[in-house]
C-alpha positions as MATLAB code, in Angstrom:
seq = 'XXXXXXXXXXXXXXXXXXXXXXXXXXXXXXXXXXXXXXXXXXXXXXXXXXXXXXXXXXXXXXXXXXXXXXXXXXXXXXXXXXXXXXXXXXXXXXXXXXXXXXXXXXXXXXXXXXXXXXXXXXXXXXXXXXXXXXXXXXXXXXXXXXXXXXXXXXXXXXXXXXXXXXXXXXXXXXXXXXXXXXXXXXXXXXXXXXXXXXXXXXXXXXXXXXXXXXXXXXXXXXXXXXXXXXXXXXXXXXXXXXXXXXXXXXXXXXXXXXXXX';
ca = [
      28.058   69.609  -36.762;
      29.656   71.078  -34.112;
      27.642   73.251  -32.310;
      28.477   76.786  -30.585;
      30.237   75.772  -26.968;
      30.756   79.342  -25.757;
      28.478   81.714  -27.439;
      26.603   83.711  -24.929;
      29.718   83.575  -22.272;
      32.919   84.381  -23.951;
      31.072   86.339  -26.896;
      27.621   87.213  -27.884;
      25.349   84.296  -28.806;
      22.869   86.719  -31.429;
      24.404   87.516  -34.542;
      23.207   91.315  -34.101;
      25.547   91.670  -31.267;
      28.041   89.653  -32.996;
      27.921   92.288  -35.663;
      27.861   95.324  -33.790;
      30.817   94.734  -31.355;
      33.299   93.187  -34.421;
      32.273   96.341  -36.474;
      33.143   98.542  -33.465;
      36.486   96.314  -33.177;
      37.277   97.198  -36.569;
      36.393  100.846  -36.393;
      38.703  101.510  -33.478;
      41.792   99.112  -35.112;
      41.963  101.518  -38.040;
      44.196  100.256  -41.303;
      46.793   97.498  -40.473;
      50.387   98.319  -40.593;
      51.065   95.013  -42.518;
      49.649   91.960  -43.717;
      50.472   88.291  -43.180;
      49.589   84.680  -43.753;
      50.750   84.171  -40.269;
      49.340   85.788  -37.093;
      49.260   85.378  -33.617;
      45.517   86.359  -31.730;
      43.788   86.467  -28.416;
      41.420   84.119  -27.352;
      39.746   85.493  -24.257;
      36.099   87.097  -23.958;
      35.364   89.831  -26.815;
      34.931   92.411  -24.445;
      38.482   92.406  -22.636;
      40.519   90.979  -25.816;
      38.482   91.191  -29.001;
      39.929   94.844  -29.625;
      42.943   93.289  -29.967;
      42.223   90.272  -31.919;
      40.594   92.255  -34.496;
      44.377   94.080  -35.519;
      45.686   90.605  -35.700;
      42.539   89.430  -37.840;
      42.748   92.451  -40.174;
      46.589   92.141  -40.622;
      45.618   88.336  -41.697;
      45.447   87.657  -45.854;
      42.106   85.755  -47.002;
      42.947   82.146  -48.423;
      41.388   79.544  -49.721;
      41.683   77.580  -45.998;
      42.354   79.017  -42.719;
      44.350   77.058  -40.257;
      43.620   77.534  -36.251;
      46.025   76.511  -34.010;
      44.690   76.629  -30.608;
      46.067   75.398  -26.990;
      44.044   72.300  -25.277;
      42.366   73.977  -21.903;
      40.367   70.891  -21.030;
      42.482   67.921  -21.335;
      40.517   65.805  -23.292;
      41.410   63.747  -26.634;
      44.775   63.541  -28.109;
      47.986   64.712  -28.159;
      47.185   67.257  -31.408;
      43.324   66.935  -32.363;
      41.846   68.051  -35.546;
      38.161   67.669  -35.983;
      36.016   66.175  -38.808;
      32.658   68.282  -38.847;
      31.819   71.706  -39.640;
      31.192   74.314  -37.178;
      28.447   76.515  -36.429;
      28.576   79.736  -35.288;
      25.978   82.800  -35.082;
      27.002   83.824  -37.891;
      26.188   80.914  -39.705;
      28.312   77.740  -40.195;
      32.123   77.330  -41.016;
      33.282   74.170  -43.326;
      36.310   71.989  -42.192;
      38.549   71.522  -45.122;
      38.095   67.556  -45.254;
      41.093   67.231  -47.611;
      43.662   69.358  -45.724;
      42.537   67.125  -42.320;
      42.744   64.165  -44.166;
      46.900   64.876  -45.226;
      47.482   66.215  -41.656;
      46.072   62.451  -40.576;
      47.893   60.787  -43.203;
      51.237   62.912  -42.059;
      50.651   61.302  -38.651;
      50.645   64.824  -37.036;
      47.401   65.127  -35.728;
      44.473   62.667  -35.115;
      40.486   63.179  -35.690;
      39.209   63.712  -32.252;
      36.025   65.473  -31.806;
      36.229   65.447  -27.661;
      39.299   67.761  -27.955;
      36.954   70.443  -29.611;
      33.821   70.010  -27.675;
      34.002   72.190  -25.186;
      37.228   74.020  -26.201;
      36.819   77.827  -26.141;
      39.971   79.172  -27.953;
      39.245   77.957  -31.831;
      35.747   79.065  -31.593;
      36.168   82.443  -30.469;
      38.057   83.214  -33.626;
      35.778   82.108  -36.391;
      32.856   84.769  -36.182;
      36.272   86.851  -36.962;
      37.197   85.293  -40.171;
      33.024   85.396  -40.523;
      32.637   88.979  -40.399;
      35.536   89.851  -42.502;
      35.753   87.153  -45.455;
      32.153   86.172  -45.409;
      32.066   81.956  -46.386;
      34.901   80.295  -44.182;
      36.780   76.822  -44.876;
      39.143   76.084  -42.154;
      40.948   73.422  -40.333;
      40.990   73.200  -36.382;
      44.316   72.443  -34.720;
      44.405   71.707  -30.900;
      47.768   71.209  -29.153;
      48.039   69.156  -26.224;
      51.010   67.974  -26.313;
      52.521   71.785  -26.429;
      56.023   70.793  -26.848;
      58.781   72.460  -29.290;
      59.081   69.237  -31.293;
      55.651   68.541  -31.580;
      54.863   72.374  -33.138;
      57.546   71.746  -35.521;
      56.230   68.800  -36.773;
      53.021   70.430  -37.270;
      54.266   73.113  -39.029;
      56.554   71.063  -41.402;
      53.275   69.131  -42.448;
      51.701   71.970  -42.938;
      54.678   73.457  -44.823;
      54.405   70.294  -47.772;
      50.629   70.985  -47.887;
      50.212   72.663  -51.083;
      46.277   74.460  -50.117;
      46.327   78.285  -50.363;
      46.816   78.449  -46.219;
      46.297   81.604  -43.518;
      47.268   80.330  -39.736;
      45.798   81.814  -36.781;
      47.379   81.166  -33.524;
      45.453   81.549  -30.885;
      46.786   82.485  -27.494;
      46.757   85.339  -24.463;
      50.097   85.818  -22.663;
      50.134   86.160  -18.961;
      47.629   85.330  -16.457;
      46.383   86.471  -13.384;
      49.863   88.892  -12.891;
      50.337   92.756  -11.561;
      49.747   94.340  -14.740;
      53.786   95.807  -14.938;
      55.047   92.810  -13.590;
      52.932   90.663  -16.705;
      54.078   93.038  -19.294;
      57.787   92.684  -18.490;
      57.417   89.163  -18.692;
      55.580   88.936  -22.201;
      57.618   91.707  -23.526;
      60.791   89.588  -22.961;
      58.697   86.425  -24.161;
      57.790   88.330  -27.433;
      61.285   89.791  -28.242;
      62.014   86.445  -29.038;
      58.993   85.861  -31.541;
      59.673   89.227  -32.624;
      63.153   87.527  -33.683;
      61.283   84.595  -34.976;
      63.499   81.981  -32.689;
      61.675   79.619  -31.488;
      63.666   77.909  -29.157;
      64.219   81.075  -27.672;
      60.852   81.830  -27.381;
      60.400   78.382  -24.965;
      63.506   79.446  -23.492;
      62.153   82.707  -22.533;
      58.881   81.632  -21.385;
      60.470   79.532  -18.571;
      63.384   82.260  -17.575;
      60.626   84.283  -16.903;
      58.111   81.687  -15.685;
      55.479   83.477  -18.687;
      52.262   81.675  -18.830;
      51.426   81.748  -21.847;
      48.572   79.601  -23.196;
      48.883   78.749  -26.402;
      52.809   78.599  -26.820;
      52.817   75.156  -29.189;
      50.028   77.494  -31.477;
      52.384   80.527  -31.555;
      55.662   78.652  -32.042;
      53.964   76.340  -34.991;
      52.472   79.455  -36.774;
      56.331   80.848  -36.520;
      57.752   77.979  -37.520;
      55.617   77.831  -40.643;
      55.943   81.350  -41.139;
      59.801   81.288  -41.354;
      59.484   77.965  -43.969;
      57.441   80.204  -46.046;
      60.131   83.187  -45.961;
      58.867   85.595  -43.309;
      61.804   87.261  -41.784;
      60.175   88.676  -38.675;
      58.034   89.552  -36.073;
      55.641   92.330  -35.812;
      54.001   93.643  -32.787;
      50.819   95.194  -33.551;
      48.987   95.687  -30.187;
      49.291   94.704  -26.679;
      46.587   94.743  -24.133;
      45.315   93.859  -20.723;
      42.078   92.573  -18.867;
      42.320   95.899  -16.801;
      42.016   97.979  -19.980;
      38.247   96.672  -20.024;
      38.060   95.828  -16.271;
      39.608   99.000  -14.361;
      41.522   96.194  -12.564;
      45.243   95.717  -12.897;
      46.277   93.988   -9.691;
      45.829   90.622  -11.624;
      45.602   90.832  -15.717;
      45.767   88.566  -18.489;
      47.941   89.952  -21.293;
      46.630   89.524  -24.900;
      49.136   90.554  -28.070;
      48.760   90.918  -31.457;
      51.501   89.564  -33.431;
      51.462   89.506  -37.302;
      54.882   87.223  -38.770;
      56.304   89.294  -42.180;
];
């Protein structure tokens, strides 16, 4: 079992609180404007990106398995780690789709490596999500740290073949540590090109403009994927910053919600 890493810091660790600040997320999102098997959601603290997360989350069909696709922040285990064990949040405990691991491993796309997850932030923050909205979650845990083009595509081609009843979630914030204009005009270039659905254009982009970006392997493979299972587009559904919580905009983080249709 793989137990809670980041409750308490990044969001609450009592499922009360839990509770209370998704249902005032989902309150304040309203209806979504479409829905997807594909999103793109922020992984930051709930207070300064949860808002946002929760119009991704809500734009997000239920399935049988969701897949998380997350960027590797600490450098440890392999090149693209999936995890064996279940995971535990405070809302109660999340079951890893053995099977759908097991044909990513046999695919040679990803490896079982429980150090990538240990202390990894940016899957975990997600699930009390899928908790709070579908109740019982299976899922499958997808760290990138090799976060090249080729290696999302692969990832998304396996996943492609996989014939499970799939969501992905790919977990990411834009730009860090920016002037809030200066960050937006950066991400909103970056994002014209998901918007597109190109991917290359989307790496392109996010070294014109020198974009940091997180989690751009997650975002491209959940494109990628998207597009193989015939959605046509892009669809911005919220953009935020740190200062909108904060009061600070001299240097945000940039957190979008991104459903592909």
């Amino acid at each position: 079992m793989r137990n809670p890493a980041v409750a308490g810091a990044f969001y609450p660790a009592e499922k009360s609180e839990c509770e209370r600040m998704l249902s005032a997320f989902k309150k304040s999102a309203g209806k979504p404007a479409v829905k997807s098997r594909s999103i793109v959601a922020p992984h930051a603290g709930w207070v300064y990106s949860g808002a946002t997360a929760m119009r991704s989350f809500l734009a997000l069909e239920n399935a049988d398995t969701f897949v998380i696709l997350s960027p590797n922040h600490t450098g440890r285990g392999s090149a693209v780690s999936t995890s064996a064990e279940d995971w535990e949040t405070p809302l109660g405990v999340c079951k890893v789709d053995s099977d759908l691991v097991g044909e990513l491993v046999k695919a040679k796309v990803a490896k079982v490596d429980e150090s990538a997850h240990a202390e990894e932030h940016s899957i975990e923050v997600q699930l009390p999500f899928l908790q709070f909205l579908h109740g019982g979650v299976n899922f499958v845990p997808i760290t990138f740290l090799d976060q090249s083009l080729p290696a999302a595509l692969r990832v998304a081609e396996a996943l492609a073949k996989i014939t499970a009843d799939i969501s992905i979630i790919a977990s990411s914030d834009f730009t860090h540590y920016e002037p809030a204009a200066q960050a937006k005009e950066k991400d909103m270039a970056v994002i014209g090109a998901l918007l597109k659905m190109d991917a290359e254009d989307f790496y392109a982009r996010l070294r014109e403009e020198r974009a940091t970006a997180c989690g751009y392997a997650p975002i491209a493979c959940a494109l990628h994927w998207a597009k193989l299972k015939g959605a046509k587009r892009g669809r911005l559904l919220g953009f935020t910053n740190s200062g909108d919580a904060s009061g600070d905009y001299s240097a945000v983080v940039d957190y979008a919600s991104i459903a592909f249709v």
